[in-house]
N, CA, C and O of each residue as an XYZ file, in Angstrom:
820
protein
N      10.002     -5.793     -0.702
C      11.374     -6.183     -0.412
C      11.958     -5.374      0.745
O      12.698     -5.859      1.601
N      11.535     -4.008      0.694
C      12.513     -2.857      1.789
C      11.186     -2.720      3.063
O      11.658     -2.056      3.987
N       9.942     -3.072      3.328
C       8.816     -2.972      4.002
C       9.917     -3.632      5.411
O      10.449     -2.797      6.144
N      10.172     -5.200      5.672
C      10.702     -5.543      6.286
C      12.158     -5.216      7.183
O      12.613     -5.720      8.209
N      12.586     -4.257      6.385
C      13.715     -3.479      6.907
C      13.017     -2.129      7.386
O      13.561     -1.550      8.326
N      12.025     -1.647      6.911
C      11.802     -0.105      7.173
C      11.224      0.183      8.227
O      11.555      1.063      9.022
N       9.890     -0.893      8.330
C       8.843     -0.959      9.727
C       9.678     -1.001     11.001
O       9.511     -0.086     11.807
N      10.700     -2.118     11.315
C      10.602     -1.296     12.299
C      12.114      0.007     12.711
O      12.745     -0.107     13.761
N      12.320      0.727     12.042
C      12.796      1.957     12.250
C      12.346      2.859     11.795
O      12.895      3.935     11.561
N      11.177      2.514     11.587
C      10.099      3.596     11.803
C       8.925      3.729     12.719
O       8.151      4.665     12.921
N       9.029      2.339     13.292
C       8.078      1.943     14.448
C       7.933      2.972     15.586
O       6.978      3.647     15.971
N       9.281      2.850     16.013
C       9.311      3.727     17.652
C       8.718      5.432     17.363
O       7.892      5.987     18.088
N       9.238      5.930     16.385
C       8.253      7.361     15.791
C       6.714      7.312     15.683
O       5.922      8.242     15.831
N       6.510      6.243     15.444
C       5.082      6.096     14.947
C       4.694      5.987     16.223
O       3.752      6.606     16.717
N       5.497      5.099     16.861
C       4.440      4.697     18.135
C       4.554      6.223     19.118
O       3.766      6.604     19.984
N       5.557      6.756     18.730
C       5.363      8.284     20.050
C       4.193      8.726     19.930
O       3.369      8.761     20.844
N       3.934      9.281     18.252
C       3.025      9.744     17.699
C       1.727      9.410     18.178
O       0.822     10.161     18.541
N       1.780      7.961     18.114
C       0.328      7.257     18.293
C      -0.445      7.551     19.811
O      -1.629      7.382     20.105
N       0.640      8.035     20.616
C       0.755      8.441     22.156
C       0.138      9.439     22.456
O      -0.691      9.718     23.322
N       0.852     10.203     21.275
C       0.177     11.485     21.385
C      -1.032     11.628     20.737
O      -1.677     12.618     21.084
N      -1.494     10.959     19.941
C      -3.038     10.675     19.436
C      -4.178      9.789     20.094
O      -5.318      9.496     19.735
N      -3.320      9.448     21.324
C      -4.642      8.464     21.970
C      -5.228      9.020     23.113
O      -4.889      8.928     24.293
N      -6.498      9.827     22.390
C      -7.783     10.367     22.719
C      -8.527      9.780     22.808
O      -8.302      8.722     22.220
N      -9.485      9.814     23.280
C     -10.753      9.171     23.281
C     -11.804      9.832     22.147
O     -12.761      9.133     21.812
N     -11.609     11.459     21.418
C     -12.381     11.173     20.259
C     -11.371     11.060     18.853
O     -11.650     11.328     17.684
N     -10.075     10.548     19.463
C      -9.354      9.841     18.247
C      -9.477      8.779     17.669
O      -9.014      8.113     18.595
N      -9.809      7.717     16.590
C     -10.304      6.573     16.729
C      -8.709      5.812     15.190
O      -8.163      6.398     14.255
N      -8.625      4.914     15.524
C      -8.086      3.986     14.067
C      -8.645      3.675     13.003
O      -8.081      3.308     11.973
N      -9.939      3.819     13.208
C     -10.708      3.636     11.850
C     -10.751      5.290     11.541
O     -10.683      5.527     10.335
N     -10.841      6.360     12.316
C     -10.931      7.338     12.325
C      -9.836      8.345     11.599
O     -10.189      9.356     10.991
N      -8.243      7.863     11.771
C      -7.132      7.869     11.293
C      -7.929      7.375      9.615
O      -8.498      8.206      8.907
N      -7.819      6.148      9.308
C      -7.740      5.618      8.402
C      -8.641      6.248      7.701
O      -8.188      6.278      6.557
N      -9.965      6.928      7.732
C     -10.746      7.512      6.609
C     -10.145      8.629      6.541
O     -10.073      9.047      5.385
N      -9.494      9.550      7.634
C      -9.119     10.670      7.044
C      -7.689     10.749      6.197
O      -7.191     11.677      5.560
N      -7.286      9.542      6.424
C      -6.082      9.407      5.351
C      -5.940      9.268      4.434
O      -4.985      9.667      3.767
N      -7.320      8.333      3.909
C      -8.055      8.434      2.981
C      -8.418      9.342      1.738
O      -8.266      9.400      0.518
N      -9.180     10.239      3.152
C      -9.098     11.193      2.552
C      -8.596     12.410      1.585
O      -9.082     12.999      0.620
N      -7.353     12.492      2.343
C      -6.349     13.160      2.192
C      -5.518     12.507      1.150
O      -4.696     13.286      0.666
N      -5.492     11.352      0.682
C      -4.849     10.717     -0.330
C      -5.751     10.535     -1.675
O      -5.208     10.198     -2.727
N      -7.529     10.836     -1.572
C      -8.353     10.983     -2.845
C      -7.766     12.662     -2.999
O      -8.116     13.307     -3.987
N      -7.278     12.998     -2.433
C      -6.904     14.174     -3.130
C      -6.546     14.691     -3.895
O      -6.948     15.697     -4.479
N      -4.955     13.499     -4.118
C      -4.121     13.415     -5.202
C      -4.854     12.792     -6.351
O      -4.275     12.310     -7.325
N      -5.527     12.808     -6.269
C      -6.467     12.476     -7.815
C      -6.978     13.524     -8.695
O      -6.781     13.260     -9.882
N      -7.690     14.848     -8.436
C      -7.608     15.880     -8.831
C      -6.234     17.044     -9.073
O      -6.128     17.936     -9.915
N      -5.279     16.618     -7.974
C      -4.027     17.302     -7.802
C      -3.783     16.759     -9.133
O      -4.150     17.465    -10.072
N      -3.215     15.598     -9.403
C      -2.555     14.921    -10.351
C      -2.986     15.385    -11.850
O      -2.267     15.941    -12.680
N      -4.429     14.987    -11.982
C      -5.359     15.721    -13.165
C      -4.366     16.817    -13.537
O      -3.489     16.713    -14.395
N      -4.618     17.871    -12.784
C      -5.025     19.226    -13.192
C      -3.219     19.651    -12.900
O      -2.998     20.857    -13.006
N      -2.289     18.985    -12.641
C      -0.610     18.635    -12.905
C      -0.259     19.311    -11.956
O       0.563     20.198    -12.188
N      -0.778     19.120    -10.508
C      -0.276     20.328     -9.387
C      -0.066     18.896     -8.584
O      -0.747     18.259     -7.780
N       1.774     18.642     -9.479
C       2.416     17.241     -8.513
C       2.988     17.692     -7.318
O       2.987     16.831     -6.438
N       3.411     18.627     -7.050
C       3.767     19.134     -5.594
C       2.637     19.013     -4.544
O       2.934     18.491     -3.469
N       1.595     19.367     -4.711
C      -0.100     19.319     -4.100
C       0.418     17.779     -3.770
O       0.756     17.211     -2.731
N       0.300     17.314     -5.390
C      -0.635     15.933     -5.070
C       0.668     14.690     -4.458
O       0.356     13.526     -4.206
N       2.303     15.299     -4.283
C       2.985     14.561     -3.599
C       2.746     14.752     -2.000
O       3.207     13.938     -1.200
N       1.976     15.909     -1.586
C       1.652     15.991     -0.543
C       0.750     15.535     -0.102
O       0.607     15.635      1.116
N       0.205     15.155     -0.535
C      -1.017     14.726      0.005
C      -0.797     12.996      0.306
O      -1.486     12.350      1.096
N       0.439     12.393     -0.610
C       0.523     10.905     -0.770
C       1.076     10.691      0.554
O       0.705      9.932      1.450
N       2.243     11.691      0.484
C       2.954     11.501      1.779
C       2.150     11.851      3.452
O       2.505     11.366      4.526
N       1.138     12.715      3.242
C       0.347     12.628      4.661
C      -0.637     11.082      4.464
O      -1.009     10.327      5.363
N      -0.847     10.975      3.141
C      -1.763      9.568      3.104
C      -1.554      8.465      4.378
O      -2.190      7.859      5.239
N       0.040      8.694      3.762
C       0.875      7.290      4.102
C       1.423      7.441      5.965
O       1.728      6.605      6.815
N       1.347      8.648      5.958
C       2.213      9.256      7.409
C       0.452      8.271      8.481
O       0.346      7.444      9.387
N      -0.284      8.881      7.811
C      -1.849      8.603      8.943
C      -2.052      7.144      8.382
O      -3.023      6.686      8.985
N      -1.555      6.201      7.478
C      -1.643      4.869      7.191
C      -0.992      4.339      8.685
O      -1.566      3.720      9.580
N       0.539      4.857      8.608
C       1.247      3.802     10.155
C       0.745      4.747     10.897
O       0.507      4.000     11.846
N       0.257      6.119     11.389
C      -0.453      6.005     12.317
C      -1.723      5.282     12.863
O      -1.811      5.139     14.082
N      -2.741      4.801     12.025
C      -4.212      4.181     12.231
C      -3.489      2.688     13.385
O      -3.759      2.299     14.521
N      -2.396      2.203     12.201
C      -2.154      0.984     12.741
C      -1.416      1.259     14.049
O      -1.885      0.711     15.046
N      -0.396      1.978     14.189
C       0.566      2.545     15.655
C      -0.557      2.028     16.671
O      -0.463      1.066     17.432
N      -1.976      3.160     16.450
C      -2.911      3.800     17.323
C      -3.646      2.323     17.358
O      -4.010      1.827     18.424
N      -3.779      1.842     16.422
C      -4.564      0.334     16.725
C      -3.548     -0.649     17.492
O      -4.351     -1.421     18.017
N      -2.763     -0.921     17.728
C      -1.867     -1.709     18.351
C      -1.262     -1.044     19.831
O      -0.391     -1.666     20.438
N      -1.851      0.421     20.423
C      -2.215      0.774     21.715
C      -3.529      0.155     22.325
O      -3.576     -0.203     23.502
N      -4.829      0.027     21.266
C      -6.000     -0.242     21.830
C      -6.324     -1.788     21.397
O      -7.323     -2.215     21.975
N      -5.732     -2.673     20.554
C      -6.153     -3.996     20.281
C      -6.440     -3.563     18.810
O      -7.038     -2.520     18.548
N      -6.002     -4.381     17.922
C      -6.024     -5.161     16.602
C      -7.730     -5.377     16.600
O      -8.242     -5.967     17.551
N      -8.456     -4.935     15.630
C      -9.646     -5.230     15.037
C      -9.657     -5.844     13.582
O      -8.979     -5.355     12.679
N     -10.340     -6.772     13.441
C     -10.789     -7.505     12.258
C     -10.982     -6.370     11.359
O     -10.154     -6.191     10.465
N     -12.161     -5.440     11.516
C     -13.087     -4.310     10.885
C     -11.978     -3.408     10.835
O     -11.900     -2.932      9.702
N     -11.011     -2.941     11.670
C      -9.863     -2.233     11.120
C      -8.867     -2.383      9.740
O      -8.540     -1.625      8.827
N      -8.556     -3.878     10.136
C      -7.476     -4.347      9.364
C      -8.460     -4.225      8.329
O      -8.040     -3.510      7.419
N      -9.916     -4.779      8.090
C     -10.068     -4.828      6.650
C     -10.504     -3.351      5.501
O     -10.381     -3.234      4.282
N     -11.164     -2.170      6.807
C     -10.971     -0.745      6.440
C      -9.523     -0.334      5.864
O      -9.219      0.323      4.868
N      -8.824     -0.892      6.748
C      -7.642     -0.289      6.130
C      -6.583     -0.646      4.851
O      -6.071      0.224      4.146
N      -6.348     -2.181      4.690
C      -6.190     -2.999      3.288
C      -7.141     -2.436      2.471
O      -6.662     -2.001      1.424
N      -8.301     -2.303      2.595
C      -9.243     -2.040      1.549
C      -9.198     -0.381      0.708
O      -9.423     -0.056     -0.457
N      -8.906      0.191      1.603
C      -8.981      1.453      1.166
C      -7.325      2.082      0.559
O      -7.228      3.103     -0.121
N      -6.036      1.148      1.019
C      -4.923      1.207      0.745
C      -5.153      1.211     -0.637
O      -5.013      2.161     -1.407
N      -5.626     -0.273     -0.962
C      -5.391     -0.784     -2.723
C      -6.092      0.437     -3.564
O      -5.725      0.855     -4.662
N      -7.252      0.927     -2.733
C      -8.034      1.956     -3.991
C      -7.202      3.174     -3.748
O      -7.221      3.757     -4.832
N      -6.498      3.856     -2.931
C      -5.319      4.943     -2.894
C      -4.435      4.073     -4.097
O      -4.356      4.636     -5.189
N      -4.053      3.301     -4.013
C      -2.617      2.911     -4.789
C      -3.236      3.003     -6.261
O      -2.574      3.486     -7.179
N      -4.539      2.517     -6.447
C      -5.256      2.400     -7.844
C      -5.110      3.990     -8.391
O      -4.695      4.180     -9.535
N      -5.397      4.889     -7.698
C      -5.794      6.315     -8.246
C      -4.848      6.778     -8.365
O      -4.933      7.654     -9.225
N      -3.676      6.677     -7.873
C      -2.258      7.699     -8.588
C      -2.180      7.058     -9.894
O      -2.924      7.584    -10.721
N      -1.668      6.324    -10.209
C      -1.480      6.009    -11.706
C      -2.982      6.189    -12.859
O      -2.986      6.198    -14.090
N      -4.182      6.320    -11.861
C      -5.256      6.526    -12.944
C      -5.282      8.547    -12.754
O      -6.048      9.080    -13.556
N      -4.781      9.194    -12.121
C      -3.976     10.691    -11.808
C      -3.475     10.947    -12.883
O      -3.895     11.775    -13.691
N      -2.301     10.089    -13.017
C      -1.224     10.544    -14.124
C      -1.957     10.446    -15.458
O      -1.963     11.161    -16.460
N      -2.571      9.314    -15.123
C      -3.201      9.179    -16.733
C      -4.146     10.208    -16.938
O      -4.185     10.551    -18.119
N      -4.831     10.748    -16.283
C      -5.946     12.409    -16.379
C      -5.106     13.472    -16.770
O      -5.540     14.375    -17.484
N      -3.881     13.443    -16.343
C      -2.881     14.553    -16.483
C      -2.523     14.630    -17.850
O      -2.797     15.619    -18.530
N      -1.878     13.563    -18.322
C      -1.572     13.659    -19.840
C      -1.467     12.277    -20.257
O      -0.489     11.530    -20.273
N      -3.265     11.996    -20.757
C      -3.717     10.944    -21.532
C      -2.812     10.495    -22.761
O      -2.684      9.274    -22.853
N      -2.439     10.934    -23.310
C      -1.849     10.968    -24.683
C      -0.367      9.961    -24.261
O      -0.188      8.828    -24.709
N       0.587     10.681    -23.312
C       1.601     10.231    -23.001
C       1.547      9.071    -22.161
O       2.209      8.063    -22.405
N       0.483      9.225    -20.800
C       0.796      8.294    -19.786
C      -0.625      7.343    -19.677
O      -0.810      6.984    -18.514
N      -1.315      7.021    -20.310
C      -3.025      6.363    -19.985
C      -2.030      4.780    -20.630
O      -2.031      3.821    -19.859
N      -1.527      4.678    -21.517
C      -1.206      3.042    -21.543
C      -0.404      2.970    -20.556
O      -0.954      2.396    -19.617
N       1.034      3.404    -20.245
C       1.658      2.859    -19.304
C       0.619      3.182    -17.889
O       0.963      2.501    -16.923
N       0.012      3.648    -17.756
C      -0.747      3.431    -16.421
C      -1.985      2.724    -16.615
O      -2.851      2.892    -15.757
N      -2.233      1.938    -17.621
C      -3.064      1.071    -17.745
C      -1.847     -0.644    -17.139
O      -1.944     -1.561    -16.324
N      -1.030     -0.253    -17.996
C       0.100     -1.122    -17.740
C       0.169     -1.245    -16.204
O       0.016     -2.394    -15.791
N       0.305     -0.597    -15.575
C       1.033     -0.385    -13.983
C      -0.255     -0.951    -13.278
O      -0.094     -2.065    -12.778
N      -1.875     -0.223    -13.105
C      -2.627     -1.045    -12.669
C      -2.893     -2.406    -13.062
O      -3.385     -3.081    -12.158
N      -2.706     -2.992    -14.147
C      -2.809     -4.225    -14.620
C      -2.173     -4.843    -13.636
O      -2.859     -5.450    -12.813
N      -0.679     -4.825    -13.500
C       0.447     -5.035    -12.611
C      -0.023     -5.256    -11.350
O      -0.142     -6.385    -10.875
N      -0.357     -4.024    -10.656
C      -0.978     -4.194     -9.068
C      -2.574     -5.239     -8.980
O      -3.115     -5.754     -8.001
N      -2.849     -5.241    -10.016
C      -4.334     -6.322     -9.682
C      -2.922     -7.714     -9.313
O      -2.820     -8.400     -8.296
N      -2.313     -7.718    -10.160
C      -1.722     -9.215    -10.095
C      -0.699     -9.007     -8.404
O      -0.580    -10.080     -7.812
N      -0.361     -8.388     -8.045
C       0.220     -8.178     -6.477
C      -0.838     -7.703     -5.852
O      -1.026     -8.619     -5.051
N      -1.425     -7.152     -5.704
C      -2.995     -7.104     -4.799
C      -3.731     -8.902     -5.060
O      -3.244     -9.797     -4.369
N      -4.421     -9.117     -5.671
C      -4.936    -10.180     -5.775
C      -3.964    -11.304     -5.695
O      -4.542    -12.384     -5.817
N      -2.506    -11.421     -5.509
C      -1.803    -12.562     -5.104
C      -1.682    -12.429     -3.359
O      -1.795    -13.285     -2.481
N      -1.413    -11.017     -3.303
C      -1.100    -10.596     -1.904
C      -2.811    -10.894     -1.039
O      -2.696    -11.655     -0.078
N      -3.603    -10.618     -1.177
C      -4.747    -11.035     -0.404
C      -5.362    -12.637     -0.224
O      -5.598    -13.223      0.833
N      -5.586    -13.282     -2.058
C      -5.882    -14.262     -1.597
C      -5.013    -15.140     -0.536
O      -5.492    -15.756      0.416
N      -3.412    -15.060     -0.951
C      -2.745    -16.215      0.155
C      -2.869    -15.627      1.877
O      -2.500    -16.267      2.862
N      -3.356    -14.545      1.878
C      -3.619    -13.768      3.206
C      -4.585    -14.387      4.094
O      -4.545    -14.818      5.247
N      -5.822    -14.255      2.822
C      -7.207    -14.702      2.998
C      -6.732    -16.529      3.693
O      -6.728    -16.898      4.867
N      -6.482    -17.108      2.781
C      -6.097    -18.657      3.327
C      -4.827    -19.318      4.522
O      -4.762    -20.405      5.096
N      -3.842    -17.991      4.551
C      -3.003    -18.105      5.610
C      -3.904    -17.745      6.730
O      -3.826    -18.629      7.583
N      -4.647    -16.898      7.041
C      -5.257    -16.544      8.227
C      -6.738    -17.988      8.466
O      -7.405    -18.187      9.481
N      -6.812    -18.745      7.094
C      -7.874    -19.975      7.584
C      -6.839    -20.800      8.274
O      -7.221    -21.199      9.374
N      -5.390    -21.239      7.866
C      -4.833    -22.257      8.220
C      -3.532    -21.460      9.582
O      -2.345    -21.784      9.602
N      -3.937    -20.800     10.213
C      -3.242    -19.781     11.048
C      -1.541    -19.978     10.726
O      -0.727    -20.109     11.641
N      -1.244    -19.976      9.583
C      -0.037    -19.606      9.022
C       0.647    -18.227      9.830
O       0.202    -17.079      9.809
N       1.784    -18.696     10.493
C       2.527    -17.855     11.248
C       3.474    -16.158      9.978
O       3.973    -16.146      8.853
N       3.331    -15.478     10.657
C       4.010    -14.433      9.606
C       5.372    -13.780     10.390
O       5.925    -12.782      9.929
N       5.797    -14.376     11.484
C       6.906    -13.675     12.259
C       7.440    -12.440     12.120
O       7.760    -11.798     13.120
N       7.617    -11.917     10.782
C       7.998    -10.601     10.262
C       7.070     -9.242     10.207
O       7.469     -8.082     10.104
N       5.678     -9.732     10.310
C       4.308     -8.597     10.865
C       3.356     -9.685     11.482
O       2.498    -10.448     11.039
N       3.865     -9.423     12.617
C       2.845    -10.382     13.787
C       2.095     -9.079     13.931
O       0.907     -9.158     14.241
N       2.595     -7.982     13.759
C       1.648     -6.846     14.655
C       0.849     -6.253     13.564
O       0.416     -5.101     13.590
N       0.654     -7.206     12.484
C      -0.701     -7.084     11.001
C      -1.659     -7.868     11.041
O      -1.627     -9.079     11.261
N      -2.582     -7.176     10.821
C      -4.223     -7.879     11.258
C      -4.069     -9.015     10.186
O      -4.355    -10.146     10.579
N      -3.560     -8.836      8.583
C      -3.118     -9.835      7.856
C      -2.096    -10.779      7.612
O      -1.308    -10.923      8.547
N      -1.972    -11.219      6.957
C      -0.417    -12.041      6.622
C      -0.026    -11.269      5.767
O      -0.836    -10.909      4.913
N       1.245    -10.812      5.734
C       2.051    -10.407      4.370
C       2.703    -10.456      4.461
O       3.607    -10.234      5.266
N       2.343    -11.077      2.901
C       3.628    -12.005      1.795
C       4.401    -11.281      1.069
O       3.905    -10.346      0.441
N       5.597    -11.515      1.004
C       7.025    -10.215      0.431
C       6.662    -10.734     -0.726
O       5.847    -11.549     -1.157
N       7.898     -9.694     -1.295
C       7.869     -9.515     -2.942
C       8.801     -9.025     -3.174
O       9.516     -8.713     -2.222
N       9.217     -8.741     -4.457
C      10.311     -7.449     -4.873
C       9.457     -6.018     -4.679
O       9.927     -5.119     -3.981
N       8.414     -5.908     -5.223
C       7.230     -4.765     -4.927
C       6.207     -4.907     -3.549
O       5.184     -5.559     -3.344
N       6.984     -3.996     -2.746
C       5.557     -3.815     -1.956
C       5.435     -2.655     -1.319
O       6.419     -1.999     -1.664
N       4.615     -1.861     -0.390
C       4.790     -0.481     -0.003
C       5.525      0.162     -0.244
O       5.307      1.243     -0.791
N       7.046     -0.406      0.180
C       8.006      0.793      0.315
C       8.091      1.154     -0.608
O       7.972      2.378     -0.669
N       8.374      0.328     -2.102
C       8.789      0.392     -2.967
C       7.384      1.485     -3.894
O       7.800      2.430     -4.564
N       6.069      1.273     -3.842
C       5.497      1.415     -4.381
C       5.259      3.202     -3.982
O       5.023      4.169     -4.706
N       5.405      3.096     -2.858
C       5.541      5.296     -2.594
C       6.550      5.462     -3.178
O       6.436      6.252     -4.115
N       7.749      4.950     -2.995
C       9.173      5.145     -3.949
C       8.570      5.634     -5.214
O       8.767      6.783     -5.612
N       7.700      4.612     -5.966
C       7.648      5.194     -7.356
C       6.952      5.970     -7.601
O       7.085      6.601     -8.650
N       5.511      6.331     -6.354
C       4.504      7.857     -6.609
C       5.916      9.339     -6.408
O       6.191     10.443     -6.877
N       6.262      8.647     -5.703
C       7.457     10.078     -4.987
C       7.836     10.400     -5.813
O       7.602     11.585     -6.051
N       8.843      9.472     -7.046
C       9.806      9.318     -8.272
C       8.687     10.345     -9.005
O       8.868     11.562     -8.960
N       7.868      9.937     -9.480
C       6.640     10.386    -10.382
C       5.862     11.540    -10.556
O       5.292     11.965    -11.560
N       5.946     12.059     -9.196
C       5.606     13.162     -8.686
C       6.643     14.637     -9.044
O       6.452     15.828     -9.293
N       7.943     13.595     -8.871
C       9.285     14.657     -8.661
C       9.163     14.819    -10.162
O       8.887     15.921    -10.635
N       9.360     13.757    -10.925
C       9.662     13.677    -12.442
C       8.731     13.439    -13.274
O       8.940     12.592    -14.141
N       7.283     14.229    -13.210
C       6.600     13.733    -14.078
C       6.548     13.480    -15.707
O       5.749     12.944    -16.474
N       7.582     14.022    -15.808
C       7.660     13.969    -17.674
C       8.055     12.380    -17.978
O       7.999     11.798    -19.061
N       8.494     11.833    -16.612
C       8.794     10.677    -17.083
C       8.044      9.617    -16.332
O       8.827      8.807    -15.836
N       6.829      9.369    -16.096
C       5.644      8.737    -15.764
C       5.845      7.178    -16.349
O       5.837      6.088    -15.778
N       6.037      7.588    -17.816
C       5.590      6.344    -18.523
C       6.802      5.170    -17.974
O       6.728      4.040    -17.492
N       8.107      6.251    -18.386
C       9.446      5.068    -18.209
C       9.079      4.019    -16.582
O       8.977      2.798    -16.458
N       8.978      4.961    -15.706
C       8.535      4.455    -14.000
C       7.645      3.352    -14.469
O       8.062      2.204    -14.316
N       5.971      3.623    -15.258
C       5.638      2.618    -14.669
C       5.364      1.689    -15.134
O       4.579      0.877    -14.646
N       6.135      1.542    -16.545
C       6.276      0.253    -17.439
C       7.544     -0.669    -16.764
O       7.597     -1.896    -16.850
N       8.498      0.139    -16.113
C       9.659     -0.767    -15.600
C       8.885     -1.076    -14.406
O       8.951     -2.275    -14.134
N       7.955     -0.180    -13.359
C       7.616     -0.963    -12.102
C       6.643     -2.076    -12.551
O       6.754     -3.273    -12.287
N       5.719     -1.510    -13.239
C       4.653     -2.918    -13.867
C       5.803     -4.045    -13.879
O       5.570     -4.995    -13.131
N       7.239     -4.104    -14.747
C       7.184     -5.202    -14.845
C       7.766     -6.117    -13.851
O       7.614     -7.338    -13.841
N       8.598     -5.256    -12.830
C       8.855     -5.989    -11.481
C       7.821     -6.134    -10.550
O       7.977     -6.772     -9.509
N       6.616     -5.496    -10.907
C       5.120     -6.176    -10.001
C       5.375     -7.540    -10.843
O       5.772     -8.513    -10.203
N       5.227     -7.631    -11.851
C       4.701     -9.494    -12.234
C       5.964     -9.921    -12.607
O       6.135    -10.332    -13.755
N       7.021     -9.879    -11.681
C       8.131    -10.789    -11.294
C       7.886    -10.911     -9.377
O       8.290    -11.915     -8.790
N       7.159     -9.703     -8.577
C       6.563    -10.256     -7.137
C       5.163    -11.401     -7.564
O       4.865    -12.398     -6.906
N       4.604    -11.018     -8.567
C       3.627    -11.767     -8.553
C       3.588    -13.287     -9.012
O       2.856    -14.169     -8.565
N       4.571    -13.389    -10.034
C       4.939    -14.438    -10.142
C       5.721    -15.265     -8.476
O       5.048    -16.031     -7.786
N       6.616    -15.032     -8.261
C       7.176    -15.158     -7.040
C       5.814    -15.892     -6.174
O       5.759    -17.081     -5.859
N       4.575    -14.666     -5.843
C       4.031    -14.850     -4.981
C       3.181    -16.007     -5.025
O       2.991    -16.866     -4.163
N       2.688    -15.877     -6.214
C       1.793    -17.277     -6.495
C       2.602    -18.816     -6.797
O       1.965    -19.850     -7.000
N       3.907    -18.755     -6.786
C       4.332    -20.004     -6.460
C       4.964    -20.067     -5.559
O       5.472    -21.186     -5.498
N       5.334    -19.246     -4.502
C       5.286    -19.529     -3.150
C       4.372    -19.752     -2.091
O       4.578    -20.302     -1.009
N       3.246    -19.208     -2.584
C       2.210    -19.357     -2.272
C       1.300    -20.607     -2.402
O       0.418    -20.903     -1.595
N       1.720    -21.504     -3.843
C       1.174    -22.642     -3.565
C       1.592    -23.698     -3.160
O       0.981    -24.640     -2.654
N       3.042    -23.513     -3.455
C       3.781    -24.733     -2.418
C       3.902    -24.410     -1.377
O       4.566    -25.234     -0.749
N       3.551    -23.469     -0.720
C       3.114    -23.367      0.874
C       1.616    -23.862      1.295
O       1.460    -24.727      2.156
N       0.532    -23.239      0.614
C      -0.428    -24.331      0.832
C      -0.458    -25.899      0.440
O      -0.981    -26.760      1.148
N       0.276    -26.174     -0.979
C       0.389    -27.638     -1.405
C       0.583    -28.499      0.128
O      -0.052    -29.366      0.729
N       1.736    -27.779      0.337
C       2.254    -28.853      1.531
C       1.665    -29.109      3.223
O       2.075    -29.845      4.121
N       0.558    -28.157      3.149
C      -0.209    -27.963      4.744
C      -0.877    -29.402      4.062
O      -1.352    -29.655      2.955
N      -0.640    -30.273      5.422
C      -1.790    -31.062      5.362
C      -3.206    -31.058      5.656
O      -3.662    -30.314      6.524
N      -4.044    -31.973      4.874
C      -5.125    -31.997      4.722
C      -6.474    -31.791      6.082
O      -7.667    -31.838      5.781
């Protein structure tokens, strides 16, 4: 819901940044594994309850996420980018809530069973209509400068660091976060899959 308002006033920062990162042994796929990186981190942070660690680490995750792309949109948009980088997003987003649940099984392993349940249904709504907007070159006006299509929601990025941040700050209260975000993921997901098919319904044949 807030992705579309945020990108671009955060664009022109990113893009200084990206300025200052365009090296020749700097690369966008190069960005993107080490952000990666830096975001499997918070998986042991989280465990072992060192949420200050492991909010740091979400937030450099995410800082070298719009950099990969900044730095890819100086040198040209790659197929093999965009799909390094979607791909490795969803498994960052998977491991904080499977974090919390290492931290204190007892309290938080259902509601973060709950919350990933949730994101399969906005991940898997959000890709397949991606996957088929990019067969039928479905225009996205709002991220022309995304190797994919993406489809809004009430839940999407912004919202979803919102709730590692929340979680991080307040961990005693894990569960409340992500039984209420689970359930506004499958009110985007609902959303998405019937906007999604009366947008393909109606492409002709």
């Amino acid at each position: 819901m807030l992705d579309k308002h945020l990108h671009p006033r955060l664009k022109p920062g990113l893009n200084q940044l990206a300025a200052t990162l365009d090296k020749p042994f700097i690369t966008p796929d190069g960005l993107t594994l080490a952000g990666f990186a830096i975001g499997v981190l918070a998986l042991p942070f989280l465990a072992l309850g060192w949420y200050p660690a492991a909010l740091l680490a979400i937030v450099l995750n995410r800082l070298l996420d719009g950099l990969d792309g900044a730095l890819a949109r100086r040198r040209g948009l790659t197929d093999a980018g965009g799909f390094l980088d979607i791909t490795l997003d969803f498994l960052f987003y998977a491991l904080v809530p499977f974090g919390f649940a290492l931290a204190a099984p007892a309290d938080n392993a259902i509601a973060a069973a709950w919350l990933l349940f949730a994101f399969m249904g906005t991940g898997s709504s959000f890709l397949a209509f991606a996957a088929l907007a990019g067969k039928h070159d479905i225009d996205n006006p709002g991220y022309a400068h995304k190797s994919l299509y993406y489809i809004g929601g009430l839940t999407e990025g912004t919202e979803t660091i919102a709730l590692f941040v929340l979680c991080c700050l307040f961990p005693a209260h894990f569960a409340l976060f992500a039984w209420t975000f689970g359930a506004l993921c499958w009110l985007t997901t609902t959303t998405r899959i019937w906007s999604g098919y009366i947008t393909l319904k109606s492409l002709p044949r």
